[in-house]
N, C-alpha and C positions, 0 to 999 in steps of 0.2 A: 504493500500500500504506500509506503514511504516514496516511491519512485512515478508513482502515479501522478497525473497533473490536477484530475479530479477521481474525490472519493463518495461524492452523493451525486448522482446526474437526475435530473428529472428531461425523461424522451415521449417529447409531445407527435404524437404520431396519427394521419386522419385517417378515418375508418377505409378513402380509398385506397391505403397504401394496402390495405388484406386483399385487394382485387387487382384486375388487370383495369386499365384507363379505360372510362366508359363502362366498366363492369358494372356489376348488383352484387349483392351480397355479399360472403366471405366464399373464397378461392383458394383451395389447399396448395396449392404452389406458393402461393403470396405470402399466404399465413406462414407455411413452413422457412421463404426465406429471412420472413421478421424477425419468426422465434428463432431463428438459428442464428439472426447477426445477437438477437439481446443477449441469447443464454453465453453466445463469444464472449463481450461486453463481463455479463457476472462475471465468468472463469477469471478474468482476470483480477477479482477483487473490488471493482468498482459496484456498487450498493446504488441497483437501479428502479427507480418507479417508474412507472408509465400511464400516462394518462392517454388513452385512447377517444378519438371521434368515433361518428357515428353516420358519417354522409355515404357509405356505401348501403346503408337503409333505408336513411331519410333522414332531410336538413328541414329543421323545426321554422324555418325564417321562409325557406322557399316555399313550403305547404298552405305557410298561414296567410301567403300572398294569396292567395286563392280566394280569398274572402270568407269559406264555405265555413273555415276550422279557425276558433280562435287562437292564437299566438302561441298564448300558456298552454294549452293543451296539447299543438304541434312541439311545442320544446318538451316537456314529457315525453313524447312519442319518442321522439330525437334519444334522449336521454335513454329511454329502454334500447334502443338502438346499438349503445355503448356497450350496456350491460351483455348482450349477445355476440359482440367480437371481445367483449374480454375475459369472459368464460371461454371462448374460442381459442384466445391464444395464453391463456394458461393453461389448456388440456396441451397445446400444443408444445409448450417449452416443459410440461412436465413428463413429454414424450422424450424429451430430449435428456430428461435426468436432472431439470433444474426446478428448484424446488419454488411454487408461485402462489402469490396469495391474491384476490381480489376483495378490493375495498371499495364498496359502490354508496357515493352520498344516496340513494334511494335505499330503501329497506326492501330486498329482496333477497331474503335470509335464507332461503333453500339453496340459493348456489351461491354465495358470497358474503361477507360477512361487512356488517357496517363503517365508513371510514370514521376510524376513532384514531387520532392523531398521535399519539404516545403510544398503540399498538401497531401503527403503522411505520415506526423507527424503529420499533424494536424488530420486527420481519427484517429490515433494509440491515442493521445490525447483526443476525442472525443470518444474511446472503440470499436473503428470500427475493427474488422478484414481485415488486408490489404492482399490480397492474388497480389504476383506479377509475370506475366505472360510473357513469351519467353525471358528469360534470361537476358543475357544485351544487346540482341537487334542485336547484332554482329557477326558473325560466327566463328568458332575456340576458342569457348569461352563456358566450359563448364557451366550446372547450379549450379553445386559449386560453382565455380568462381562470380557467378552472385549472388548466398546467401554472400558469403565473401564482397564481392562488396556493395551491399546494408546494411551487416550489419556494415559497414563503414560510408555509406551517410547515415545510419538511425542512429547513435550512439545506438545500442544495448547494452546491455550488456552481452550477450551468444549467440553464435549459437547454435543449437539443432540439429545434423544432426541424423534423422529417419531413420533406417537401418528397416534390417530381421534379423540382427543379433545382440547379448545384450551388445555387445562394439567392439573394436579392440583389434585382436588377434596378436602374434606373426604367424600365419601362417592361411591356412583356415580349420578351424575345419570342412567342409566339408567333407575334407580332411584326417585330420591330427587329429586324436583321442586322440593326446598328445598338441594340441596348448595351447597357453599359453595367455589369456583375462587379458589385463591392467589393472587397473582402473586407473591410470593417467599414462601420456605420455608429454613428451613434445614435443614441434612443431618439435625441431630439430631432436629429433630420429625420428619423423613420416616419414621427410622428407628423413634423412639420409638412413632411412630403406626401403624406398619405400615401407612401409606401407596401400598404395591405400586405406586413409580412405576420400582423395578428391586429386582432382589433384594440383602439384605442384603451381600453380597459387594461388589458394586456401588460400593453406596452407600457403607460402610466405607471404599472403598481409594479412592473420588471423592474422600471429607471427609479422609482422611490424605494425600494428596495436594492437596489443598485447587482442584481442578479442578473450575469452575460447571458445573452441568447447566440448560440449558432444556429447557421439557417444552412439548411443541406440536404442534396438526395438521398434517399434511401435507397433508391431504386438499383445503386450502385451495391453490389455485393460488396461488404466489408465498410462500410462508410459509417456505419453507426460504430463499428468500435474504433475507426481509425480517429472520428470525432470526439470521444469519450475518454480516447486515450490522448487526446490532445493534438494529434495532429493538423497543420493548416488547411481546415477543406471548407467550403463554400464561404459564408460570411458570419463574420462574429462580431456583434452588437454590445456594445458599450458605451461606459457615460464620456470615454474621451476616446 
């Protein structure tokens, strides 16, 4: 641990990294290369939570556009969303031999146990993989906000946020064949720029907290531990 850059990570990861792009649901490929980069990630020491989305189900904001559903009850739906890829990918890393807890702000006690903040250090302590489930439990609160949030009451030392893409651009290279990929940023340009590398909540209680985000693909085999272990890969957000 002593040679380690970080010893608490919190890896914010969205529900479509368990699928292929444009997918539904959870996809045993995807999910297998998740769990296999996090359980990499434990082996080497480092004490990982995971807050997972829920947009390979359904996004509580897009639904409630619809007029039909109101807001609060699309975020719910959202939130159970969570609760179903990360029961997913603790069966799946404890395929792997690694040992996983889930901690869901919602009370669905048959398959996961409630997030209680002093039981949830002590797992990360004991090498548990904490995956934590339906956000902060609340609606109008995205899973950003809910990674920002816990990497607060967890005292991490980096968030990780898992894109499809290899850091934060000046615009979207989807797009835009000329954008321009950071490798450092600070919170206030992110913010100032509207940047959408999380939402303003996020961001706000990251920089008051003064807790670095890296912004990085997943999609690349080996990126989550080369990140965790410190290496220079997509963009890393800080207060200078």
């Amino acid at each position: 641990m002593a040679d380690l850059k970080y010893k608490r990570i919190l890896l914010k990861i969205s529900g479509e990294g368990l699928c292929q792009e444009g997918g539904f649901g959870v996809e045993a490929t995807e999910l297998a290369s998740t769990a296999e980069q996090i359980a990499a990630v434990a082996r080497t020491g480092v004490q990982v939570a995971v807050v997972v989305g829920g947009g390979n189900f359904i996004r509580g904001e897009k639904l409630a556009a619809s007029g039909q559903i109101q807001r609060a009850t699309a975020d719910y739906m959202g939130m159970l969303g969570t609760v179903i890829n990360a029961i997913a990918l603790q069966d799946m890393l404890e395929s792997l031999g690694q040992s996983t807890r889930v901690a869901s702000a919602l009370t669905v006690s048959q398959v996961c146990e409630p997030f209680i903040r002093r039981r949830v250090i002590r797992h990360l302590e004991k090498g548990r993989v904490v995956v934590l489930a339906a956000g902060t439990g609340n609606p109008f609160f995205t899973t950003d906000t809910c990674a920002a949030l816990r990497a607060t009451e967890l005292n991490v030392d980096v968030v990780m946020k898992a894109t499809k893409v290899d850091g934060v651009y000046d615009a979207d290279p989807k797009k835009n064949p000329n954008a321009k990929r950071y490798e450092r940023l600070t919170y206030r340009k992110a913010i100032n720029d509207n940047l959408r590398i999380m939402d303003l909540t996020a961001l706000s209680l990251a920089m008051e907290r003064k807790i670095p985000i890296i912004v990085f693909n997943m999609k690349v085999s080996g990126n989550i531990l080369r990140a965790a272990v410190g290496e220079p890969i997509g963009t890393l957000i800080t207060m200078d």
